[in-house]
N, C-alpha and C positions, 0 to 999 in steps of 0.2 A: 589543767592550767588555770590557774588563778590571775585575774588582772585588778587591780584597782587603781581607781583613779582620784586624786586628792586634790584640794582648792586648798591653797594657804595650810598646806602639812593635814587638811580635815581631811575625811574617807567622806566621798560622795557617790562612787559607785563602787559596786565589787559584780564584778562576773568571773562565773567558773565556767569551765568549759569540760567535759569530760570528751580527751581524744578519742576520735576515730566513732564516735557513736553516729553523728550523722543526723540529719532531720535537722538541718537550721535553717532559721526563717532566710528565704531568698532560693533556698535551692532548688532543682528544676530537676524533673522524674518524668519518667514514662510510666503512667500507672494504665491497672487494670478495674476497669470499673468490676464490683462483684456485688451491687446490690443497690437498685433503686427505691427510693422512699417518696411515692407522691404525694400522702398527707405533711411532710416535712420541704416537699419542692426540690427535696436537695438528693444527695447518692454517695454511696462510699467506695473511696478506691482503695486498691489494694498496690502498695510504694512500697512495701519492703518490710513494713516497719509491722511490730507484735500487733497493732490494734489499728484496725483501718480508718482508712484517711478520711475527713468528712467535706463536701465541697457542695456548696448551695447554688441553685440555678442562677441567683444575683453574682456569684463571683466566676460563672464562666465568660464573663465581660461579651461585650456588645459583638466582637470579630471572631467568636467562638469559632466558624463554621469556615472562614478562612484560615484559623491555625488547623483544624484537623484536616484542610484538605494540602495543605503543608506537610502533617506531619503525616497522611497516607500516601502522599508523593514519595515520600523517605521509605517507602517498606520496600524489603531483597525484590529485585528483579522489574522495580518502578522507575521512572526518570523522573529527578525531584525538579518543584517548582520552586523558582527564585522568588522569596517575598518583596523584592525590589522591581521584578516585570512584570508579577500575576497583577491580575485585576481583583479586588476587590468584593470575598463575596455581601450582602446586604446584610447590614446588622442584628442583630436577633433581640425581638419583641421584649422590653423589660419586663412582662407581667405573662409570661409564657411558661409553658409545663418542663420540667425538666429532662422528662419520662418522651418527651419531643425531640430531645436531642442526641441521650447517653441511654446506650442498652447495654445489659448484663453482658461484660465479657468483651466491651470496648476498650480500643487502646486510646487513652487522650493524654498529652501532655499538660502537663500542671506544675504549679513554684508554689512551697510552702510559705502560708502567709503569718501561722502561727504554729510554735510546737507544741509537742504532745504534750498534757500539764493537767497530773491527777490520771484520773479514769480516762479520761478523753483523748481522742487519738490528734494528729497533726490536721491543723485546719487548712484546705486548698485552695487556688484561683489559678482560672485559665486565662485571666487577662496578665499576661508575663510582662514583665520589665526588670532591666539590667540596673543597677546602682552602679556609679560611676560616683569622682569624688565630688565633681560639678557639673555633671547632670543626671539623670537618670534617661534613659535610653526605652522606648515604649514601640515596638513593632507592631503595624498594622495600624496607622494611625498617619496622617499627615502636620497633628499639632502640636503647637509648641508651646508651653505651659512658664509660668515665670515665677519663683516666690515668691509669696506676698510681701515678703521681711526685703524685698528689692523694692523701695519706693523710686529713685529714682529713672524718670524718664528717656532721660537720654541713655543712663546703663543699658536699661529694656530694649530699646530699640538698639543698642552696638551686639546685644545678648542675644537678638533677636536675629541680625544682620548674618551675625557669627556663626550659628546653627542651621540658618537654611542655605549657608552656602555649602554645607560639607554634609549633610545630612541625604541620605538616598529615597528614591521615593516607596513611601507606603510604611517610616520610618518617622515618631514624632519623638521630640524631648520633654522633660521638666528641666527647666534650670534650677539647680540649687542655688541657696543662698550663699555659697564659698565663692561659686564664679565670678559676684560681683567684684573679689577683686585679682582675679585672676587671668592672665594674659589670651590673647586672642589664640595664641599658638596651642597651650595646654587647654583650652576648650576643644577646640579643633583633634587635638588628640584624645583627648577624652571619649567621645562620641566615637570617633574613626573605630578606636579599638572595641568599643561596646560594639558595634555594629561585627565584629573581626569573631568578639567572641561567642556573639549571635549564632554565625555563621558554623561556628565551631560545633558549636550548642546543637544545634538540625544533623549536619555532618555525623552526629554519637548514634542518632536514631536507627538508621540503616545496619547499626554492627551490633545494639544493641535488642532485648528480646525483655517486653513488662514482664515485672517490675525493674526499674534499672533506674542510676541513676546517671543524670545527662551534663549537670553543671553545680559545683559546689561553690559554696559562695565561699570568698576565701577566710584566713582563719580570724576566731571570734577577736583577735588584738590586733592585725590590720585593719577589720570591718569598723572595727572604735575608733581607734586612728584615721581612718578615710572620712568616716562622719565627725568627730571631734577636733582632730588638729588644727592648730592655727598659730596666730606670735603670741599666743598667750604661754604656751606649753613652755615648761623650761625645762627639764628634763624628763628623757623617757628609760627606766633601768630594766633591765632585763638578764636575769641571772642563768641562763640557759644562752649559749654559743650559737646552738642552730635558731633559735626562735631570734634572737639576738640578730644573727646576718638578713635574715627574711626580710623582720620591721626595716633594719637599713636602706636593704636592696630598695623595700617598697617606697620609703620616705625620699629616697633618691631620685624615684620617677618621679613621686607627685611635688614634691616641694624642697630641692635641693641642698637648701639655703640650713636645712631642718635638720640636717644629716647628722651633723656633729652634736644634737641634744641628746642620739642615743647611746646609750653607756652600756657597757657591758661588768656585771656586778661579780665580784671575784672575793669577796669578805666572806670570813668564816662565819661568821651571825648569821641565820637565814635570812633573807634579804624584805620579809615582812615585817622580821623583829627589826631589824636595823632603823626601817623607817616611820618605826613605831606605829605602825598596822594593825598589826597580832592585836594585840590590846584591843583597838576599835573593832575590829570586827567580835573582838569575844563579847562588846557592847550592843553589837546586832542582834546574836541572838537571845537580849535581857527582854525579858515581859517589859521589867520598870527600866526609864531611861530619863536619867536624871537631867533638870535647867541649873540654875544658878540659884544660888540663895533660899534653897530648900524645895522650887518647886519641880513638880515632877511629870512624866506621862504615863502612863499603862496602853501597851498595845497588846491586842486579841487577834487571832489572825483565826478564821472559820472557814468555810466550804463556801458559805453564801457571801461574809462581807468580811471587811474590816475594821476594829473598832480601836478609835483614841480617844482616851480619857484624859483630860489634861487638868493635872490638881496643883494646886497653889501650896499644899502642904502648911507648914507651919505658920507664914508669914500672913494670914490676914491677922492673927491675934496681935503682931507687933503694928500693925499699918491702921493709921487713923480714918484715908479715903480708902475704902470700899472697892470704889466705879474706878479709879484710878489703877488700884491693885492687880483687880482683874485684867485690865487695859494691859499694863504690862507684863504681868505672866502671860496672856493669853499670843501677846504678840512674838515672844519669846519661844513660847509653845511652836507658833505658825512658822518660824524661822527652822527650830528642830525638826519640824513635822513634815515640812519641806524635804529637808533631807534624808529623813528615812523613809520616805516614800521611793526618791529614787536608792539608796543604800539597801534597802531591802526589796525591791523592787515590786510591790504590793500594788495589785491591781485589781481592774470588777467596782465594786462599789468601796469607798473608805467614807465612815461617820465618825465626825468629830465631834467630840461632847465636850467643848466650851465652859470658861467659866462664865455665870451667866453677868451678860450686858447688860445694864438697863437704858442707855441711851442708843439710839436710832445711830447719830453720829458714830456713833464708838462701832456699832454694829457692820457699818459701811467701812469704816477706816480697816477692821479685820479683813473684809473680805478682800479690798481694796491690794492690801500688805499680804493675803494668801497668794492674788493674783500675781500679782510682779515675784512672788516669791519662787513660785512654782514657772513661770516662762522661760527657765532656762532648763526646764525636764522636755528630754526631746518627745516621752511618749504621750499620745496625745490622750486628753485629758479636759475636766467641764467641770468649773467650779461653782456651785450652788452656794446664792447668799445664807444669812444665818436663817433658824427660822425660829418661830416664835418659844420654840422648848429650849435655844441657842443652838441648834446643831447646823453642822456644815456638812452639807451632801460632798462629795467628789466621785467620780469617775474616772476611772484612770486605764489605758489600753493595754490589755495582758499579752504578750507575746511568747513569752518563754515560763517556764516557772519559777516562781518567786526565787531570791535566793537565802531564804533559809528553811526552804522547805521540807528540805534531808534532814531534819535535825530531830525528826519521827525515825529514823532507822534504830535499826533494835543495834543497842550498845556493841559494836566488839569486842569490848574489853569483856566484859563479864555476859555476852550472850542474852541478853536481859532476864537473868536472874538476881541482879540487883548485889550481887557477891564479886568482891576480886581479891586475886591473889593477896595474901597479906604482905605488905612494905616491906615488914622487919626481913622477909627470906629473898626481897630484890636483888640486894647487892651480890645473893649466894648464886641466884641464877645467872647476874651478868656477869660472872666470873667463871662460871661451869662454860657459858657459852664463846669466854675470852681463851679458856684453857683447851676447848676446841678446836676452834681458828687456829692457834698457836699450835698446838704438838699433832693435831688430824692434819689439818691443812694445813700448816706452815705457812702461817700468815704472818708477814713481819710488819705489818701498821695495820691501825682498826682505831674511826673514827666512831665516836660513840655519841648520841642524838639522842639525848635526855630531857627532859622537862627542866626547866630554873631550878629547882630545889632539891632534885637527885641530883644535878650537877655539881652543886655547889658542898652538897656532902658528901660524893666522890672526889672533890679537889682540895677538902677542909684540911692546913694543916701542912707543916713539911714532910711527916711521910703520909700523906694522903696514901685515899685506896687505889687511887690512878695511879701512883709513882711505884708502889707496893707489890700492883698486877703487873707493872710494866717488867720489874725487876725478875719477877717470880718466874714469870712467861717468857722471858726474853724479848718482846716487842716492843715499838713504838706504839703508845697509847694518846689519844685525843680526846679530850672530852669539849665537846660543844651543848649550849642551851638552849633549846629551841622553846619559845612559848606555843608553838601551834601542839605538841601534846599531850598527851595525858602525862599523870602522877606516874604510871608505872610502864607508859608505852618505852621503848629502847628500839632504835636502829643501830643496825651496825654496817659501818659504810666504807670503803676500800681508798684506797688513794683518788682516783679519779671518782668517788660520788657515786661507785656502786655497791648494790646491794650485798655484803658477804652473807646474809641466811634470807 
């Protein structure tokens, strides 16, 4: 499942999702510890997943020793303890062993804080909390945390009022920044049901045997919508029925009013080319990604960093100021660079190699213009001024893996042998395989998902070779163009969008 999300027709983020895989940041496991490491402080669990889970003594948070006796209250033949009536056990030493707490062959519950990305497996935390749209939900805790981006007082204090009236004890929150403007009632519910689905969450333990899992977060295009939505959004499309009723059902609870922006997309164009997508992201995965007026960027993407190279190209030969020149490619740069940070979602270390400044002023106005640039990137992130070579440190929080990271898989079209099919015999195979359909199966429509330029020489012409097959075969023939792809890939799709081979 592919999502993207656009500012004024731009592509600003793209997330894939591959279903049913599993391991997303939020979810909640019953692992099995299978290996302590004391020179590291930390230990690896075993969650299901090909490469064990890594989780350091700092992330089994302070009430460690109260969830486990939670979660061994839940095993067959125990009477489980309520985290709203137990007492509280004392918090566990932040500079303490870990090899103290977790043995070979321990059952602990744990919420993936980071997925699996590269060689490395899914990174852990036993301090659990629930994401809610306006608040987050922190069990074993009495406090209540407020966003920063909430300056006002009196909000704080109604935000404040609102939570510990409904909130149970041993039960703390964060307020998000959405609540500030959102009604006392749907706070109220927000919380209730995080505490419902808590409840739910302990309940799986007792039926459940590690590795298992206990609580999925839900899927990655609600999760975006719960953290993104607001009256900016103008429309939301969705080309799929079932995924389509979901986002509704969900918009309906959280924000009513929202219901009618989502559309269901029913055009024969895939619904990427339609909104002229395709295109941008085929710009995602370019090394060079071009500004205006010739100048340009190169991005390197490595194991350890990320590198941008931001060149002025042709135009210092035509510009008389210099300091000026720079000045504005540089800040054009920071505008694009912006973007592709979160569009390709690059994280760990990012160096920016500047065109060089020589004024101090100009130096400050960059970082200045990176700053406000990048505050609308939710993942969290540290911008380092220039330094004296011009470069610009960044730090940016990796969560998931990048998304153009698959773009190393070995070709399937030609298996990476660098060879494919020759063209000129295309048109012979999609006709072997129409004449199939037809007199094997007795198929009487077959929509055909071609690249733009096989399409267009399949429909060239009043006897084209679509009208030609159609005749020959006796079937309805479709030809559609899809830019996602390749030169010689062919679907063949049935009346409702399935797969005939």
């Amino acid at each position: 499942m592919s999502i993207a999300l656009c500012e004024d027709k731009v592509l600003v983020e793209l997330n894939k999702e591959k279903c049913q895989t599993g391991f997303a940041v939020g979810d909640i496991y019953l692992g099995k510890v299978r290996k302590i490491m004391p020179g590291l402080n930390a230990a690896f669990v075993n969650i299901g997943h090909e490469k064990d889970a890594f989780i350091h003594y700092l992330d089994l948070g302070s009430q460690f020793l109260s969830l486990e006796r939670v979660v061994n209250s839940r095993q067959p033949g125990k009477r489980g303890v309520k985290v709203e009536t137990m007492k509280l056990e004392a918090p566990i030493e932040k500079t303490g062993k870990i090899a103290s707490y977790l043995q070979v062959g321990q059952t602990i519950m744990v919420q993936v804080a980071k997925e699996a990305i590269s060689t490395k497996g899914p990174r852990l935390t036993s301090d659990i909390s629930l994401a809610g749209r306006n608040v987050v939900l922190v069990p074993f805790t009495s406090k209540i945390f407020i966003s920063q981006k909430i300056r006002s007082n009196e909000a704080k204090k109604r935000l404040r009022r609102i939570a510990s009236g409904v909130l149970p004890k041993n039960f703390g929150v964060i307020i998000r920044t959405a609540a500030a403007s959102a009604n006392d009632t749907d706070i109220e519910h927000d919380i209730l049901s995080l505490v419902e689905r808590w409840n739910e969450t302990l309940g799986k333990i007792r039926k459940s045997q590690a590795p298992a899992l206990l609580m999925s977060e839900m899927s990655r295009a609600n999760t975006i919508i719960r953290d993104s939505l607001n009256s900016t959004f103008s429309q939301i499309t969705v080309d799929d029925e079932k995924i389509y009723r979901e986002i509704k059902n969900y918009i309906k609870v959280i924000d009513p009013q929202l219901e009618k922006i989502v559309k269901l997309y029913k055009g024969t164009v895939p619904i990427f080319d339609n909104f002229d997508i395709s295109k941008q992201i085929k710009s995602l995965f370019a090394k060079y990604v071009s500004l205006k007026r010739g100048a340009y960027l190169i991005i390197e993407h490595t194991e350890a960093m990320n590198v941008i190279d931001v060149n002025s190209g042709n135009r210092t030969k035509a510009e008389v100021n210099q300091e000026e020149t720079a000045m504005e490619v540089n800040l054009a740069a920071a505008k694009e660079i912006a973007r592709q940070l979160r569009l390709r979602d690059l994280g760990g270390i990012v160096i920016i190699d500047f065109i060089d400044l020589h004024k101090a002023q100009n130096r400050q106005l960059l970082h200045d213009e990176m700053t406000k640039l990048m505050a609308t990137d939710k993942a969290k992130h540290t911008i380092l001024p220039l330094t004296k070579f011009g470069l610009m440190q960044i730090t940016r929080q990796r969560v998931r893996p990048m998304a153009v990271q698959d773009v190393t898989d070995v070709c399937p079209t030609c298996n990476g042998t660098g060879r494919v099919e020759p063209t000129v015999l295309l048109d012979k195979k999609i006709e072997n395989q129409i004449q199939f359909l037809a007199e094997d199966r007795g198929v009487k429509f077959v929509e055909l998902r071609v690249s733009p330029y096989v399409a267009s020489y399949l429909c060239r012409g009043f006897l084209s070779l679509r009208r030609r097959w159609a005749w020959r075969h006796k079937l309805r023939l479709k030809v559609v163009a899809d830019q996602s792809l390749g030169m010689i890939d062919v679907k063949y799709l049935g009346r409702k969008g399935e797969s005939l081979l």
